[in-house]
C-alpha positions, 0 to 999 in steps of 0.5 A: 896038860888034862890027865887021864888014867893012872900016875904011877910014883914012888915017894921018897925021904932024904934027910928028913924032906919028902919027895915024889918022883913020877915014874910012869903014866905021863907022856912026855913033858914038852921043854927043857928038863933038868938034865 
């Protein structure tokens, strides 16, 4: 998948592990998701 443009996340912490979550600027991913 080629990106263009911006991405936007938010980066996030629970017990001492980071994280980022993707919150916009991608389009849709194909396949399963987790929910």
């Amino acid at each position: 998948m080629r990106l263009t443009g911006r991405i936007q996340a938010v980066d996030t912490h629970a017990c001492g592990e980071p994280g980022r979550v993707i919150v916009g600027g991608v389009s849709d991913v194909p396949g399963k998701t987790m929910f």
